[in-house]
FIKOLKOL-587390 format. One record per residue (C-alpha): residue number from 1; residue in three letters; chain; x, y, z. Coordinates in nm, 3 decimals, decimal comma. Layout:
<i=NUM	aa=ala	ch=A	px=X	py=Y	pz=Z> .
...
END
This chain:
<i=1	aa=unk	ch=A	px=8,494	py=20,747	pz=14,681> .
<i=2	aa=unk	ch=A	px=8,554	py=20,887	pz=14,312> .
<i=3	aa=unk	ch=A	px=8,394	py=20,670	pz=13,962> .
<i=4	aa=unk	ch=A	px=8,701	py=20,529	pz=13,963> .
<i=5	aa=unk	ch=A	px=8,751	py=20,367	pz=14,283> .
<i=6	aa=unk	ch=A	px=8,401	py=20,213	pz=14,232> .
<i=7	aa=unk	ch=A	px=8,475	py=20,062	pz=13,896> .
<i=8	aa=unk	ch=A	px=8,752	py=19,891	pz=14,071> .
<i=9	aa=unk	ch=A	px=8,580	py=19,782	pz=14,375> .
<i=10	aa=unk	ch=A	px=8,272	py=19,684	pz=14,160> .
<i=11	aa=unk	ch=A	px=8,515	py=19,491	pz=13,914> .
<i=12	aa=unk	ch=A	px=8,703	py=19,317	pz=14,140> .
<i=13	aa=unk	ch=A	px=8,446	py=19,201	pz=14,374> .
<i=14	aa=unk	ch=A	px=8,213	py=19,015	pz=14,096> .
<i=15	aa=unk	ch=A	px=8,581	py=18,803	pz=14,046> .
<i=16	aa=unk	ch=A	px=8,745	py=19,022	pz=13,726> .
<i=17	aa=unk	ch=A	px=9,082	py=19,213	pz=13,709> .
<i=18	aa=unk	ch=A	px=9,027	py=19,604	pz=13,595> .
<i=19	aa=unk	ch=A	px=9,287	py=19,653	pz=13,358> .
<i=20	aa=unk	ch=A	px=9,182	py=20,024	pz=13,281> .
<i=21	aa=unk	ch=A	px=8,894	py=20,238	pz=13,339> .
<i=22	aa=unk	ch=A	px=8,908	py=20,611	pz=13,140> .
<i=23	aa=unk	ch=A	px=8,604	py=20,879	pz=13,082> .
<i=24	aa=unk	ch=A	px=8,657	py=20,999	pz=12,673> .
<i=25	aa=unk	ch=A	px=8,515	py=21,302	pz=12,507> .
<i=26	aa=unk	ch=A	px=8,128	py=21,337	pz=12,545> .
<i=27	aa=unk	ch=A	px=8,058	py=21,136	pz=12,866> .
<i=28	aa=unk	ch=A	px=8,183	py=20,800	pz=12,702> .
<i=29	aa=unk	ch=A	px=8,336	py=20,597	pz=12,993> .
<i=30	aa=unk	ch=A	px=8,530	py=20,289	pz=12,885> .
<i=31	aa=unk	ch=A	px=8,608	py=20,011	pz=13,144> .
<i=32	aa=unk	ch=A	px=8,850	py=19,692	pz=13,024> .
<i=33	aa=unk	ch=A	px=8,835	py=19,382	pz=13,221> .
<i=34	aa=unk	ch=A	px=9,021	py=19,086	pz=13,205> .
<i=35	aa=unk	ch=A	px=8,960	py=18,726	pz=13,352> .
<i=36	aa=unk	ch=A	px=9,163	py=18,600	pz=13,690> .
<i=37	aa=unk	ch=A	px=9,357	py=18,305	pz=13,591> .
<i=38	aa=unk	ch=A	px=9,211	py=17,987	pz=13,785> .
<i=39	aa=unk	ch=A	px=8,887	py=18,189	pz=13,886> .
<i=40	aa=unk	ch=A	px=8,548	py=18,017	pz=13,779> .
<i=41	aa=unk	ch=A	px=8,246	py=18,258	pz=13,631> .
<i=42	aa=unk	ch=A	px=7,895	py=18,217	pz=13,570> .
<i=43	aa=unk	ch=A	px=7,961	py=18,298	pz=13,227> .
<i=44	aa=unk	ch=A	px=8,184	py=17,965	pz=13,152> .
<i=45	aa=unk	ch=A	px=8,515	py=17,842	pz=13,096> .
<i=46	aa=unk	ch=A	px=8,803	py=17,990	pz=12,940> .
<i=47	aa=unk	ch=A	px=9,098	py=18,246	pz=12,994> .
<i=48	aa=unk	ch=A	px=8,962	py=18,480	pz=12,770> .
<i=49	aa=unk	ch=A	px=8,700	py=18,763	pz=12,863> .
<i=50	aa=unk	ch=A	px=8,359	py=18,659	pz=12,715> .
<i=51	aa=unk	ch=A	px=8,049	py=18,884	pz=12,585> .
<i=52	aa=unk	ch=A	px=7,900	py=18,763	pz=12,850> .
<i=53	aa=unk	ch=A	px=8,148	py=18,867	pz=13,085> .
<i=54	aa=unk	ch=A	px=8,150	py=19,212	pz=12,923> .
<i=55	aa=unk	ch=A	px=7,725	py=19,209	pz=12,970> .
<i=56	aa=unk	ch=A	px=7,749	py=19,106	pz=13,304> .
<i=57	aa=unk	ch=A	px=7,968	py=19,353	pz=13,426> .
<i=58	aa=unk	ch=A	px=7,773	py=19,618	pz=13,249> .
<i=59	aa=unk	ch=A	px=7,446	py=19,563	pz=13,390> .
<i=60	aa=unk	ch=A	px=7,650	py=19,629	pz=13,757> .
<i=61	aa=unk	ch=A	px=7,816	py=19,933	pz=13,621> .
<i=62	aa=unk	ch=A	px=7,519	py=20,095	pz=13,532> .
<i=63	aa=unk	ch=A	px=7,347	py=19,978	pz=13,849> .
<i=64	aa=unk	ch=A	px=7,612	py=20,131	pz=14,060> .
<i=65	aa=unk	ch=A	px=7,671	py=20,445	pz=13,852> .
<i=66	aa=unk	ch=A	px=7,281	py=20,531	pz=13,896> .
<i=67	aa=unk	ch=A	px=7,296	py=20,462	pz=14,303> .
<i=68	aa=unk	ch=A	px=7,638	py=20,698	pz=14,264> .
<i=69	aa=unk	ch=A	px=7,500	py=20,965	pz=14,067> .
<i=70	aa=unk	ch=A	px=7,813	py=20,907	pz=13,792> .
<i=71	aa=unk	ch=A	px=7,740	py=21,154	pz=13,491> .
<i=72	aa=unk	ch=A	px=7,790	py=20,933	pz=13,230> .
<i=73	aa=unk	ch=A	px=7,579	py=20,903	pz=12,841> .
<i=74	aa=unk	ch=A	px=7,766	py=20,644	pz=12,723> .
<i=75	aa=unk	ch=A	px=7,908	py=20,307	pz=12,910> .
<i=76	aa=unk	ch=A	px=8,206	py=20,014	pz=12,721> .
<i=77	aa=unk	ch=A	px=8,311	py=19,747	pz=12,872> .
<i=78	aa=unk	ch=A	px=8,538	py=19,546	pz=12,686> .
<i=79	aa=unk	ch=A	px=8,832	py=19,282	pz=12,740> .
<i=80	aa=unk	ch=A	px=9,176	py=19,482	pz=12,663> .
<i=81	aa=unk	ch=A	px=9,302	py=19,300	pz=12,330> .
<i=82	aa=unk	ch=A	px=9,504	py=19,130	pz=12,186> .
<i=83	aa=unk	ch=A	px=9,767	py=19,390	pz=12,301> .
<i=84	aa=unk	ch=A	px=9,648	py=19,428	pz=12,663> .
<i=85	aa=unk	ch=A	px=9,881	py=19,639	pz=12,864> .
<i=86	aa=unk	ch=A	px=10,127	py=19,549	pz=13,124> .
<i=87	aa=unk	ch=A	px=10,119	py=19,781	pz=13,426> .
<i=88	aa=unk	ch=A	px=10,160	py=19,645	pz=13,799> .
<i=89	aa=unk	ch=A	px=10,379	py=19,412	pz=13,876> .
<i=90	aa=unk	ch=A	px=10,117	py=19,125	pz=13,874> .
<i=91	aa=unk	ch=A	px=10,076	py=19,210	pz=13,502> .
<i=92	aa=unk	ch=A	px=10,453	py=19,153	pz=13,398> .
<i=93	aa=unk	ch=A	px=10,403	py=18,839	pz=13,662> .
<i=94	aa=unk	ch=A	px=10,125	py=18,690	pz=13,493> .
<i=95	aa=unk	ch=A	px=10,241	py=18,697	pz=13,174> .
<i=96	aa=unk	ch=A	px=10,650	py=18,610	pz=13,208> .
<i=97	aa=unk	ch=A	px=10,774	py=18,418	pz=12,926> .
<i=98	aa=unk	ch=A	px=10,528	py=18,616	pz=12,648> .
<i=99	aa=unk	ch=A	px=10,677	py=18,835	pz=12,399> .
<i=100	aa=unk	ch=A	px=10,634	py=19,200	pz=12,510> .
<i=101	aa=unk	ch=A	px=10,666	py=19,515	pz=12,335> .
<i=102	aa=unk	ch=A	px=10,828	py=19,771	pz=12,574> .
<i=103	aa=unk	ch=A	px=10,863	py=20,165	pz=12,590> .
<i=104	aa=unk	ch=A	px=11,126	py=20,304	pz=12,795> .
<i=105	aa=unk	ch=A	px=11,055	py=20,648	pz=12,971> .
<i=106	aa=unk	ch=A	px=11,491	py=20,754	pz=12,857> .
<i=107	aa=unk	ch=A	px=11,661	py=20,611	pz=12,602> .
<i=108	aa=unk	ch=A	px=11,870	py=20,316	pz=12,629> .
<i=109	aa=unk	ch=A	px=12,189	py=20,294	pz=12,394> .
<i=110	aa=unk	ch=A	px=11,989	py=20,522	pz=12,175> .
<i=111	aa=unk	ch=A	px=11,687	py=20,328	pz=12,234> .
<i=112	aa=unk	ch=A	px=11,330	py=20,360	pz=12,396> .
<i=113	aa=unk	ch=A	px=11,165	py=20,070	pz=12,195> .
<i=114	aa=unk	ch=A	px=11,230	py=19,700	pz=12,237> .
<i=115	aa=unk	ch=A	px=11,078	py=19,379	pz=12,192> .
<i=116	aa=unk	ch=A	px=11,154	py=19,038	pz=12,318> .
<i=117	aa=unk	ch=A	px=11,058	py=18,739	pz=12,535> .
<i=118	aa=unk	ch=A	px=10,992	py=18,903	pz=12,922> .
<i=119	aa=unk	ch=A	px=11,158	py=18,726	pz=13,179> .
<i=120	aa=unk	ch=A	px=11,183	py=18,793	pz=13,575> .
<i=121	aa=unk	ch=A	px=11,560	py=18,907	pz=13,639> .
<i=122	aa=unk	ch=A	px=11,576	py=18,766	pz=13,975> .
<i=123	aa=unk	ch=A	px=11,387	py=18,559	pz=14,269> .
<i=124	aa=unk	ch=A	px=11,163	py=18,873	pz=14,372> .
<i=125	aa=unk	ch=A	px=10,993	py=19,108	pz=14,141> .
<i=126	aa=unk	ch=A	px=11,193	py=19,410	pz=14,319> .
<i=127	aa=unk	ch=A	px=11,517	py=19,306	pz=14,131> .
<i=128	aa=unk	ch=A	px=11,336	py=19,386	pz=13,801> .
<i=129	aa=unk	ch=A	px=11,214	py=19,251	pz=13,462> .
<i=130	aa=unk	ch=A	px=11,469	py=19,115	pz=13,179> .
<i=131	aa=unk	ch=A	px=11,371	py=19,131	pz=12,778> .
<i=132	aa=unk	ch=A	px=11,553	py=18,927	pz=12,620> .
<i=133	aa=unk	ch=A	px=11,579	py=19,045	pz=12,245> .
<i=134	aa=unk	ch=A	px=11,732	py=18,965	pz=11,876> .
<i=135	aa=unk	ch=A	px=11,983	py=19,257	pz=11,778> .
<i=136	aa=unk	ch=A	px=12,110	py=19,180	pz=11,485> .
<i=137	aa=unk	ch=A	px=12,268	py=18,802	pz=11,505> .
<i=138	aa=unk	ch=A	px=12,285	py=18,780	pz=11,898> .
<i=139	aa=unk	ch=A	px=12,046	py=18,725	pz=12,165> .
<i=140	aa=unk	ch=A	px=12,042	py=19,020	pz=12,412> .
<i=141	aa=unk	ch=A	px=11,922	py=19,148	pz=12,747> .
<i=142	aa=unk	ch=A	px=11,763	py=19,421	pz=12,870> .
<i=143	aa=unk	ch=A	px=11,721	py=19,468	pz=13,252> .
<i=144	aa=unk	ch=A	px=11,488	py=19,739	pz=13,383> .
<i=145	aa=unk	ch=A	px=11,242	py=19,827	pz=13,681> .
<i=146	aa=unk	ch=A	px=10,887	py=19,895	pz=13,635> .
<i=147	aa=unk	ch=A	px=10,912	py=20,283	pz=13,701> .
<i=148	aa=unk	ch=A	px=11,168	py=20,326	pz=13,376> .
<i=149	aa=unk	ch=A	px=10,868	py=20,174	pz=13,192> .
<i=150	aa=unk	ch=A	px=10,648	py=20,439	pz=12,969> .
<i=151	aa=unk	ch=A	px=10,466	py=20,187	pz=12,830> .
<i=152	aa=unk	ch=A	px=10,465	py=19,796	pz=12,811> .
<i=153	aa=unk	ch=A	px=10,198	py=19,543	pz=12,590> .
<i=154	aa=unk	ch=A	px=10,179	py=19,201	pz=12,467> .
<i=155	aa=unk	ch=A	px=10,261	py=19,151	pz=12,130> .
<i=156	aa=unk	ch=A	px=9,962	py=19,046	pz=11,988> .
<i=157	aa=unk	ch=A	px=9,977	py=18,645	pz=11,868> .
<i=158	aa=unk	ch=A	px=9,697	py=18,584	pz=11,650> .
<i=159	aa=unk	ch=A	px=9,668	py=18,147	pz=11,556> .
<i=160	aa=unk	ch=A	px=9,467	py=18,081	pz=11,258> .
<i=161	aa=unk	ch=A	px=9,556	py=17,731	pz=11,207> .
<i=162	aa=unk	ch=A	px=9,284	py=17,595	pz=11,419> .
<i=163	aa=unk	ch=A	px=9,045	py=17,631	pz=11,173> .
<i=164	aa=unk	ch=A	px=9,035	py=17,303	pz=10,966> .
<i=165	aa=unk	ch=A	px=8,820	py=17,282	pz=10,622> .
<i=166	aa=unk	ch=A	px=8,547	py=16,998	pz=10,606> .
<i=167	aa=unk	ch=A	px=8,753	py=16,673	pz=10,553> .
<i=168	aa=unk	ch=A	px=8,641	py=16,380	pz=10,336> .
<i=169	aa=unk	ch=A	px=8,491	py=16,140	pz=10,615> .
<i=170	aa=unk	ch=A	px=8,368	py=16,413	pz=10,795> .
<i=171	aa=unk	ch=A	px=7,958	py=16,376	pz=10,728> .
<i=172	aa=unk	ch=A	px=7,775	py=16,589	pz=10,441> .
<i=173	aa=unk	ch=A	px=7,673	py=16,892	pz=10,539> .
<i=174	aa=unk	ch=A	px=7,866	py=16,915	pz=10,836> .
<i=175	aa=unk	ch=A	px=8,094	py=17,253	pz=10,847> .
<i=176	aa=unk	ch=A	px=8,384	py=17,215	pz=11,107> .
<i=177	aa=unk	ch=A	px=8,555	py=17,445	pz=11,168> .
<i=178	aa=unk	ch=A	px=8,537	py=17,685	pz=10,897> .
<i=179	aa=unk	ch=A	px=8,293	py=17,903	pz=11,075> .
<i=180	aa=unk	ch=A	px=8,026	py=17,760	pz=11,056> .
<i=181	aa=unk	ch=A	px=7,969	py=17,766	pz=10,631> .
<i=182	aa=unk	ch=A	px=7,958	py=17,514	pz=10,416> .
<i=183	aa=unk	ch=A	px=8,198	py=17,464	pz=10,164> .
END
C-alpha cells in the first residue's frame, strides 16, 4: 500500500472525507479533509471542518506515517476552503444547487470557463451535470459529464452579516457578536 492509499484509509476510517492528499517541494505533505454530512465527531457539531478535526487527524497521520516508514519533514492537514474542489461524483452530488465555477478540458462555443447554479441533468448521475448560467440577459444551460471536467470548485460565499454590534439593551460590557471586543 503506497502514502496515499493510507491517508485515505486512515481518513476515512476515523469518519472524514479525503478531499486531496499531495507531497510539495521539500517533504511537505498536505492532506485536506472535509466533514461527512450527518456524521457525529468527537470534536462537536457543525458541517464545517474544525481545528480540532484538523489536530485529530494529525496526531493519526503521524502515528501511521512512523509505523509506515513515510519520508516526510513536514505534515498539513487542513479543511479545503472556501473553494473546495468538486471531483467524484459524490462531490457534484453533495453539493447540487451551489454555485460552481467550472473548467472544461475543450472549449465550448469558444468557452472553457463557466459559472452558474449546478444542477443534476437527469434521475442518475450517469446522464450528467447541468450549470445553469447568466449570458448576457438569458438564463442558460450547460450539460456535461464529469470526464469533460478539467477542473470544478465552489464559488466561495463568504456571509458577514451575522455579526451584530452591541445593541442598546444588550448589558454593559457585553460584546456580541463583534468578536469578542468591546465597542
Amino acid at each position: 500500500m503506497n502514502w496515499q492509499q493510507a491517508v485515505e484509509t486512515t481518513v476515512t476510517g476515523m469518519g472524514y472525507e479525503l478531499v486531496e492528499c499531495e507531497r510539495s517541494a521539500r517533504g511537505l505533505l498536505c492532506v485536506y479533509i472535509d466533514r461527512v454530512p450527518g456524521s457525529v465527531y468527537l470534536t462537536g457539531p457543525g458541517e464545517f471542518v474544525l481545528v480540532e478535526d484538523c489536530e485529530l487527524v494529525t496526531r493519526q497521520l503521524r502515528y501511521l506515517f512512523e509505523v509506515e516508514n513515510v519520508d516526510y519533514s513536514r505534515l498539513e492537514v487542513s479543511s479545503p476552503g472556501l473553494d473546495r474542489p468538486l471531483r467524484k461524483v459524490g462531490d457534484f452530488l453533495r453539493f447540487l444547487g451551489s454555485d460552481v465555477d467550472v473548467t472544461l478540458k475543450a472549449p465550448f462555443q469558444g468557452r472553457k470557463n463557466y459559472r452558474g447554479l449546478l444542477r443534476q441533468a437527469g434521475d442518475t448521475p450517469e446522464q450528467g451535470f447541468e450549470l445553469v448560467f447568466q449570458d448576457g440577459k438569458e438564463d442558460k444551460v450547460l450539460g456535461f459529464a464529469l470526464d469533460e471536467v478539467r477542473e470544478a470548485r465552489l464559488v466561495p460565499v463568504v456571509d458577514f452579516k451575522g455579526r451584530m454590534r452591541q445593541t442598546a439593551d444588550a448589558p454593559q460590557g457585553a460584546a456580541q457578536e463583534t468578536g469578542g471586543h468591546e465597542e
